[in-house]
Every structure is written in structure tokens, then in C-alpha cells.
C-alpha positions as CSV (number, residue, x, y, z in Angstrom):
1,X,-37.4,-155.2,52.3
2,X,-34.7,-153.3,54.0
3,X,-31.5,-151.8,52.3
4,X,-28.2,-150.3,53.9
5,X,-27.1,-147.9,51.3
6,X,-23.3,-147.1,52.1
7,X,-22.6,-144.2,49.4
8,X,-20.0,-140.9,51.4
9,X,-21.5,-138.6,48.2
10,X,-24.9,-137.0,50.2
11,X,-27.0,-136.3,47.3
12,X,-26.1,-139.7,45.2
13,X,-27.2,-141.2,49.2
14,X,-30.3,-139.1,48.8
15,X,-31.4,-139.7,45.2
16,X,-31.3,-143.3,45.9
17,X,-32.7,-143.8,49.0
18,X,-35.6,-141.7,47.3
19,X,-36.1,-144.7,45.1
20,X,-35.8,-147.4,46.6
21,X,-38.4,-145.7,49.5
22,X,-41.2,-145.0,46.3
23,X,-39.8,-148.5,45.5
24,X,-41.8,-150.0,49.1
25,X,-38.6,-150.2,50.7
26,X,-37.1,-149.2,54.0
27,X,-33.5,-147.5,53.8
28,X,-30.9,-146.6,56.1
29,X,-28.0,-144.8,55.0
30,X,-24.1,-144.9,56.4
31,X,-21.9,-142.2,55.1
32,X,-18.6,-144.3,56.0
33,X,-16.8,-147.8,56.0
34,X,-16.6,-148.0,60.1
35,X,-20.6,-147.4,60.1
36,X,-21.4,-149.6,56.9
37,X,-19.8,-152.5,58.7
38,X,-21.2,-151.8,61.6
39,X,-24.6,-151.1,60.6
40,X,-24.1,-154.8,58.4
41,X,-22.9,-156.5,61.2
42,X,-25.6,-155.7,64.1
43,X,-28.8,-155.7,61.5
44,X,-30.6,-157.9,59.6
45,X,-30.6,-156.0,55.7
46,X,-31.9,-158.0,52.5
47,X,-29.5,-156.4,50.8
48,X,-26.6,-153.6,50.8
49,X,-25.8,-150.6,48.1
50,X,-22.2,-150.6,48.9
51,X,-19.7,-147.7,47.4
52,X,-16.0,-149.1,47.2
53,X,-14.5,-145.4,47.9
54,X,-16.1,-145.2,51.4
55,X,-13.8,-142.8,54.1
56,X,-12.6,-144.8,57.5
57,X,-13.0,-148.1,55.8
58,X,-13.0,-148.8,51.9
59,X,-16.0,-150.7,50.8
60,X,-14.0,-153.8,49.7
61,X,-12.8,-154.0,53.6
62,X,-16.4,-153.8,55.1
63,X,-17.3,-156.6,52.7
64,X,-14.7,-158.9,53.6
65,X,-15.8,-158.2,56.9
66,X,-18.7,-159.0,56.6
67,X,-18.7,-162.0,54.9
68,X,-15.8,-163.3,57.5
69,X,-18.4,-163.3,60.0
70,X,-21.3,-164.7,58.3
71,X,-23.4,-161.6,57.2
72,X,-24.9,-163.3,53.7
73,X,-27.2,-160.8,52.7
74,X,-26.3,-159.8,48.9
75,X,-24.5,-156.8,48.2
76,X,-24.5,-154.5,45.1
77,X,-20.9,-152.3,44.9
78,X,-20.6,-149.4,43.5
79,X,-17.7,-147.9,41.8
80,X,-16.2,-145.1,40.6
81,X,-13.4,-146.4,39.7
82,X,-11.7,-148.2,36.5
83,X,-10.1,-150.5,37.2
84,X,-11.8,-153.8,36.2
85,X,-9.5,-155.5,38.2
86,X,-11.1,-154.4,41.7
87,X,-14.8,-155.1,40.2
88,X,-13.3,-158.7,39.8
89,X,-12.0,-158.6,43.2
90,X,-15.1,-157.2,45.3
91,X,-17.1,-160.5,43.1
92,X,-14.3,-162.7,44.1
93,X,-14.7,-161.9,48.1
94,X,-18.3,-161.8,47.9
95,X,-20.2,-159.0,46.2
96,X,-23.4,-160.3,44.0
97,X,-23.1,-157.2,41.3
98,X,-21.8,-154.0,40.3
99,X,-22.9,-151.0,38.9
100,X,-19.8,-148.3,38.0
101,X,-20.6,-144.6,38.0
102,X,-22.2,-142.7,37.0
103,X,-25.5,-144.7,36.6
104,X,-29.2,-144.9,36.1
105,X,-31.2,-145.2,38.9
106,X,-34.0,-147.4,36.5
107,X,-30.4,-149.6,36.5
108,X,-30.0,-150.0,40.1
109,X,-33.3,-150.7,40.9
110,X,-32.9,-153.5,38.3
111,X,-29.9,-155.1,39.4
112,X,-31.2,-154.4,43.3
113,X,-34.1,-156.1,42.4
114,X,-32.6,-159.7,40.5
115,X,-30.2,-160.2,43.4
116,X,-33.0,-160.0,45.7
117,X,-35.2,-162.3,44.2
118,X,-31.8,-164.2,43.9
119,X,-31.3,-164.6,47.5
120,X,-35.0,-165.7,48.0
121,X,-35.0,-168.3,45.5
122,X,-36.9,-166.4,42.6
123,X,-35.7,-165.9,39.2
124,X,-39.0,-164.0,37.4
125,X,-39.8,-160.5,38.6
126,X,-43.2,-162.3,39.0
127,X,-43.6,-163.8,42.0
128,X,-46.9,-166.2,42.2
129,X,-49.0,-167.8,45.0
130,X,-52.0,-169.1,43.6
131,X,-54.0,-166.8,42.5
132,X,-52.3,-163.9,44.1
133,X,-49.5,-161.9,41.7
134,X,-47.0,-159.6,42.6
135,X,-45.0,-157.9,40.1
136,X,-41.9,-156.4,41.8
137,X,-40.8,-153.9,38.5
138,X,-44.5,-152.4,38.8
139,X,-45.6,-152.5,42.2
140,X,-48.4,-153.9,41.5
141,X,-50.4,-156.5,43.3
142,X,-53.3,-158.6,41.6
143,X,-55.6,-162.0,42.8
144,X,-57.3,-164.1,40.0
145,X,-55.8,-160.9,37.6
146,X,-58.0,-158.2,39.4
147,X,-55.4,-155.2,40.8
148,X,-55.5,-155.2,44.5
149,X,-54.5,-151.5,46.3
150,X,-51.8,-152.2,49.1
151,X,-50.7,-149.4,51.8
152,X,-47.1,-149.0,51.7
153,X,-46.6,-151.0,54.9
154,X,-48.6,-154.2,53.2
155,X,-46.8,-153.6,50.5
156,X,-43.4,-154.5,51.7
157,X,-44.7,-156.9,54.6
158,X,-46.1,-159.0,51.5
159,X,-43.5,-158.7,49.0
160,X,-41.2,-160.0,51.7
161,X,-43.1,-163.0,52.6
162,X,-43.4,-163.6,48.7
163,X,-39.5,-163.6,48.1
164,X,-39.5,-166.1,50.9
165,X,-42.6,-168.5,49.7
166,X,-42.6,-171.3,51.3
167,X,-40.7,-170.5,54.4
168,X,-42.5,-170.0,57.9
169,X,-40.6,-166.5,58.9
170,X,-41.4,-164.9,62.3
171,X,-43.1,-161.6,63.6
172,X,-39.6,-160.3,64.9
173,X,-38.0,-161.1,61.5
174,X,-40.7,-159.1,59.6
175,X,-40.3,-156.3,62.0
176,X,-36.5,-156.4,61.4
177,X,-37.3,-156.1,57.7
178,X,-40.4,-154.1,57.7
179,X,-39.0,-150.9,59.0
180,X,-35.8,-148.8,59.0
181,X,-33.2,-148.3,61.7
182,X,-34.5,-145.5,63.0
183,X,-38.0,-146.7,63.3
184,X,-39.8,-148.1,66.5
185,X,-40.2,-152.0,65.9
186,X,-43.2,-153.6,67.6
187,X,-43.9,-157.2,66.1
188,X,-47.3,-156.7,67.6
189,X,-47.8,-154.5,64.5
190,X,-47.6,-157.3,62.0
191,X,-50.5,-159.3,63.4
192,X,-52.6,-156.1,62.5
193,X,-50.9,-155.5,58.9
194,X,-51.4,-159.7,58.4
195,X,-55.2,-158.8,59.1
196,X,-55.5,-155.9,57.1
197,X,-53.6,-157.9,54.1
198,X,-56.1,-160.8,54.7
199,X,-59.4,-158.5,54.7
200,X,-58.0,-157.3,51.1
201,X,-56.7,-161.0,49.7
202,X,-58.4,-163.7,51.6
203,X,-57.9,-165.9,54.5
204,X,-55.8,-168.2,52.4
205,X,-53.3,-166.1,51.5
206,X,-51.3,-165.8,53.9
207,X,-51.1,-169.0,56.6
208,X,-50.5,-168.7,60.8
209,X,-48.4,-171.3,61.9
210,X,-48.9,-170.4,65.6
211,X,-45.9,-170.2,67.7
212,X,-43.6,-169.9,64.3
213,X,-44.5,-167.3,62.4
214,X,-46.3,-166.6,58.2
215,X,-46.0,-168.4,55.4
216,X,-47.1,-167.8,52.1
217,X,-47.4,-170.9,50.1
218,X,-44.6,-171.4,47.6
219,X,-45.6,-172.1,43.8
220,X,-48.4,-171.1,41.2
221,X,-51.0,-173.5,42.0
């Protein structure tokens, strides 16, 4: 999973950035509205961390923006300010939550987490294929109930395929989501983590539909 977090306040920017990365996520951060939108516009995020007192651009601007030209990826606002009125508006033009400040990051990291299982479809914070269990509050990883250790990297290649069971996604989407901005994408890579994944799960786990792309089987059976 990759997040824009578009927060002007550096050490609120760090602090969560630092959990959503020991969370298995990659991060990029914007410390303005003109590079939010921007940033939101020319990627592909699964979800944005969006402050509503961003300089250049407030965040209720960049969100309009965004949604006016299609970007659907949810977004959680945050807010220093009081007046309900603007939470109400920032839902109204297409925000999926809001958090005001100050807040827990435990809270964040709850509220990031339900709107992305949201947008894929998932309700429980369990997600299930077969045998194979992920639990997205723990970061933990289990087939037939035994724990199964995942690298970082496998970690978030899986957990994406998992939000989107049932849907054949392709080796330059996972890239796209696999890795920060600032990172080197190669969707040769995945081919080698999809191996690595399948020497630790099973063949079955995760299905090839050549020329398309993974899948990981929707549903608990």
C-alpha cells in the first residue's frame, strides 16, 4: 500500500510517516497544497493523509481537485480546526474520514486502515483466502492457523493483492503501489517477490494469469 501524507507541520509529517512505514507501508510526503495535488494527480496512492491548513493550496482545494478529475483513491483529512462545518464540507466534496487535532496515531492507523479495506471491498480487518489469513491491525500473516514470517516487501505486495481478492491486478500496478515516489520501480521485481511469497505459502496462493497480471482468490473457502 502507498500513502501521500500531505501534513506542512515536519515533525507531525515525520511521526506519521514513521508509522505507517513499521505499518508495511510506503509513504511519500508533500509539505504543501500545489505538491499534494500534484503528487495525487500524476500517482497512483491507495489512500491520502490530507491536512486542511496546507500553504499554496488549502487541503479542501486539492481535494476538489482531485476528485474533479477522477482521482478516487480515499482520503483521510486532517484538521485543526473547529469548525464542524468544514469537516461536513471536506465529506460533502469527497473526503472518506476525519480525524481533528491533536490525535493518536493508534487512531489514525485505525481509520487509515477501515477506509482502505473500504475501497477494496473488505469490511473485517481479517482478510481470508482459503487457508491463508492476514490480519491488517497485527501484521500478522497465518496459513491453516500456523504464523508465516513475511519480509517487509512481501508483506505489502500480499496485503495489496488481498485488499483486492478477486481482481487480476498487473506487475506495473503492484510496482506503482509497492514502492514510494522516490524509489526505483522495476515490475520485474514482483515476479521474484511472487516467488519468494509462493516458496513460503504454496503455489496456490497466489494465481498467474499470464499476460494480465495476480490474483488472489476472493473468499474463505
Amino acid at each position: 500500500m502507498k500513502i501521500l501524507v500531505a501534513e506542512d507541520e515536519p515533525r507531525i509529517a515525520a511521526d506519521i510517516a514513521a508509522v505507517l512505514k513499521a505499518s508495511g507501508m510506503a509513504v511519500d510526503i508533500v509539505d504543501n497544497g500545489e505538491a499534494a495535488w500534484f503528487a495525487g494527480d500524476v500517482e497512483n496512492y491507495d489512500a491520502a493523509i490530507l491536512d486542511l491548513g496546507l500553504p499554496k493550496l488549502d487541503g479542501l482545494t486539492v481535494l476538489k481537485r482531485w476528485r474533479a478529475n477522477g482521482r478516487r483513491f480515499p482520503v483521510l483529512i486532517l484538521t485543526a480546526r473547529g469548525l464542524w462545518t468544514e469537516r461536513v464540507e471536506g465529506i460533502n466534496v469527497g473526503a472518506d474520514d476525519y480525524l481533528p487535532k491533536p490525535f493518536e496515531m493508534e487512531e489514525l492507523l485505525a481509520r487509515l486502515r477501515a477506509i482502505l479495506r473500504r475501497s477494496g471491498g473488505q469490511a473485517a480487518p481479517v482478510l481470508k483466502s482459503g487457508p491463508l489469513l492476514l490480519d491488517t491491525r497485527q501484521m500478522r500473516i497465518s496459513l491453516r492457523g500456523v504464523p508465516v514470517a513475511l519480509s517487509p516487501l512481501e508483506y505489502r505486495l500480499l496485503a495489496f493483492l488481498m485488499h483486492h481478492a478477486g481482481r487480476v491486478v498487473a506487475s506495473t500496478e503492484l510496482a506503482e503501489h509497492l514502492y514510494s515516489s522516490d524509489n526505483e520501480r522495476d515490475p520485474n521485481t514482483i515476479e521474484v517477490i511472487v516467488a519468494r511469497l509462493r516458496r513460503k505459502l504454496g503455489n496456490n496462493v497466489i494465481e498467474t494469469r499470464r499476460g494480465f497480471g495476480y490474483l488472489v482468490p476472493d473468499g474463505p473457502d
